[in-house]
C-alpha positions in Angstrom: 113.5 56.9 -28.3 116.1 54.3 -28.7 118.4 52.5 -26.7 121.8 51.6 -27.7 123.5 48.4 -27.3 127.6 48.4 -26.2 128.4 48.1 -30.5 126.7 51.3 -30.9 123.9 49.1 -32.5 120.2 50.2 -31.5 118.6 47.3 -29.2 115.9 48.8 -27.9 113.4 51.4 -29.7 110.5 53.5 -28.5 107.6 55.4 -30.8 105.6 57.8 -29.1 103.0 59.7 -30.9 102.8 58.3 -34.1 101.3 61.5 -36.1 99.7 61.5 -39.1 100.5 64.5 -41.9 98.1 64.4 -45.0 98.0 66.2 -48.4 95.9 65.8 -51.0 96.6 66.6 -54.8 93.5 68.6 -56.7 93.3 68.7 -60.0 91.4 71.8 -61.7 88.3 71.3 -63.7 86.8 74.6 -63.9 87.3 78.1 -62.2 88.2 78.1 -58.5 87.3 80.7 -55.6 87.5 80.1 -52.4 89.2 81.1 -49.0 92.3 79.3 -47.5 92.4 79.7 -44.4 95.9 78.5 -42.6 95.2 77.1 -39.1 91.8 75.3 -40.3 90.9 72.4 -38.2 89.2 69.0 -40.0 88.0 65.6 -39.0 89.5 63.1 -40.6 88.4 59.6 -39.4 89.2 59.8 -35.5 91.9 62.3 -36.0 92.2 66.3 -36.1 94.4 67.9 -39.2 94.9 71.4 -39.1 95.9 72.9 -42.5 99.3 74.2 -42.8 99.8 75.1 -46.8 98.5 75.1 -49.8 101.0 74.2 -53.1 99.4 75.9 -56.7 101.3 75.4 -60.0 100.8 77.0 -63.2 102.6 77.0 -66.0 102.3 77.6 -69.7 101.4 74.3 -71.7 101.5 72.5 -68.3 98.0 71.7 -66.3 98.0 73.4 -62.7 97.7 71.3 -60.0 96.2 72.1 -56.0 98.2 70.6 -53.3 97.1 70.9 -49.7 98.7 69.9 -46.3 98.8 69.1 -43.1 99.2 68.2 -39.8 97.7 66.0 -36.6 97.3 67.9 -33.7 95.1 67.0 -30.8 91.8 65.4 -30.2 89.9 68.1 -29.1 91.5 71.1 -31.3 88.5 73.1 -32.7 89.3 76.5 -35.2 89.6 79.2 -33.4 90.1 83.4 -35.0 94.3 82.5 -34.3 94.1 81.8 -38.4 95.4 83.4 -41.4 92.7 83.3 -44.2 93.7 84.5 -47.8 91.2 84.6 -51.0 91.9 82.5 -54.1 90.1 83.5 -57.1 90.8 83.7 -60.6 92.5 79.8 -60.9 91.0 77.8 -63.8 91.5 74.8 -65.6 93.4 75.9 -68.6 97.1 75.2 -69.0 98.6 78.8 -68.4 100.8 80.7 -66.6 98.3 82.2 -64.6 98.6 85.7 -62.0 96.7 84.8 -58.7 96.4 86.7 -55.3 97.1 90.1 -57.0 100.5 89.4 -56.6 102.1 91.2 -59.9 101.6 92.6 -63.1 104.4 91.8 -65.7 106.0 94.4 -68.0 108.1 94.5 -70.7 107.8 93.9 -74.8 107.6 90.8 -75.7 107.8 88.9 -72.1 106.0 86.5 -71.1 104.8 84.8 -67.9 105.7 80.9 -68.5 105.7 79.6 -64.8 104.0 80.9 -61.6 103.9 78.7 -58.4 102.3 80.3 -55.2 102.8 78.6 -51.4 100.3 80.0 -49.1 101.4 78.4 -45.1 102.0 78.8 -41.9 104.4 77.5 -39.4 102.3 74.6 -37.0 103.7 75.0 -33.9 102.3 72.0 -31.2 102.7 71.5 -27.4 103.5 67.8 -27.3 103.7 64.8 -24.0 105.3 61.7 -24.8 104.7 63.0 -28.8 101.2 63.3 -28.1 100.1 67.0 -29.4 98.1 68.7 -26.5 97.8 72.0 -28.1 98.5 73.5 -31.4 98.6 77.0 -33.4 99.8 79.0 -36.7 102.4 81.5 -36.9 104.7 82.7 -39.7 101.4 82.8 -42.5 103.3 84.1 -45.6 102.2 83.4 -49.9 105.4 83.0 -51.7 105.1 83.1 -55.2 108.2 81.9 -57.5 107.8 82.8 -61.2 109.8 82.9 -64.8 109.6 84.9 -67.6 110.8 84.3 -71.3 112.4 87.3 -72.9 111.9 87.4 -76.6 112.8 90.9 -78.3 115.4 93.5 -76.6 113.2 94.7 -74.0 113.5 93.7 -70.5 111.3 92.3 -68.2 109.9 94.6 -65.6 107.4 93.6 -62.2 105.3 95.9 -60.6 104.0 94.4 -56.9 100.5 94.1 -55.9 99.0 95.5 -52.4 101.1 94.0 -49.4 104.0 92.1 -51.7 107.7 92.7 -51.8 110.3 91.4 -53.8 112.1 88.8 -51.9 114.6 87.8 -54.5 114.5 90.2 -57.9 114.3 89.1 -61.4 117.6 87.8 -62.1 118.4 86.3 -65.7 119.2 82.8 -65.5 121.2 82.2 -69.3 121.8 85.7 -71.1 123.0 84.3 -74.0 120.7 82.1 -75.0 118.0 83.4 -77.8 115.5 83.6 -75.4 116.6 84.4 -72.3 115.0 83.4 -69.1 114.1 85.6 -65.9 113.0 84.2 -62.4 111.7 86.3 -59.2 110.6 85.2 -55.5 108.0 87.5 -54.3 106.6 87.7 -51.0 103.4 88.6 -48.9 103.6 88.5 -45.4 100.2 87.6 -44.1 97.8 89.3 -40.7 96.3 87.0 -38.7 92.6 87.2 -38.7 90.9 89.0 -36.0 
């Protein structure tokens, strides 16, 4: 909240609720399976952070990286069922372009898979006095996964979907003429919220 002075200058100012939004970067050492679940609630010193996304990149030649986030809610917020919980398995260490939550298969002579980044979130929605949260929630859970393909002979690329994904934005070829042309795609799974 601020409060102007008659030059239009700010005089006066005002923080309530100063909030606290973590994330962490993870780096991969070895095969990874585990559950993500949006909406989680963790202790983190004196403050509650619920878990809002979770940032994977993969890429061929490059080494894929774990981000998570989140966000302060209130004192007394415990997990509840109102999460969305997907499964993450198949993610290793090794510096590929790498398929995860079942979200494609990739056809096509002589394409291949050189970037794949997958968002798994939620929307955190809080009830806030004076910017203090008082209650808090998930909506919106949704994995989005953004990949390119390299074309190398005359064929195509092609994507089939996995179980519960759509194609949100279709393969597209980003520079035709080059000798290797590149494709990118946005595909989309719209998540349930566990019972």
């Amino acid at each position: 909240m601020t409060a102007l002075k008659e030059d239009g200058s700010v005089g006066a100012n005002t923080v309530f609720g100063d909030q606290f939004s973590p994330s962490n970067t993870y780096k991969i050492a070895g095969s990874v399976t585990a559950d993500i679940t949006l909406g989680d609630v963790n202790t983190v010193g004196d403050r509650k952070i619920m878990l809002g996304s979770v940032q994977i990149n993969t890429s061929a030649g490059g080494e894929p990286t774990l981000q998570a986030s989140g966000e302060e809610v209130e004192t007394n917020a415990a997990t509840n069922t109102c999460t969305y919980t997907v499964s993450l398995a198949g993610l290793n260490q090794k510096r590929h372009a790498q398929i995860l939550f079942d979200a494609f298969t990739l056809g096509g002579s002589g394409c291949f898979l050189t970037d794949a980044s997958y968002t798994v979130q939620a929307n955190i929605g809080k009830a806030t006095v004076n910017g203090e949260p008082v209650a808090s929630d998930v909506t919106e859970g949704m994995i989005e996964a953004q990949i390119t393909v390299t074309q190398t002979l005359s064929a195509e690329p092609t994507l089939t979907v996995g179980n519960g994904w759509q194609v949100t934005s279709p393969l597209a070829c980003t520079n035709p003429d080059a000798n290797y042309p590149t494709w990118s795609a946005t595909l989309t799974n719209y998540l349930q919220k566990d019972s």
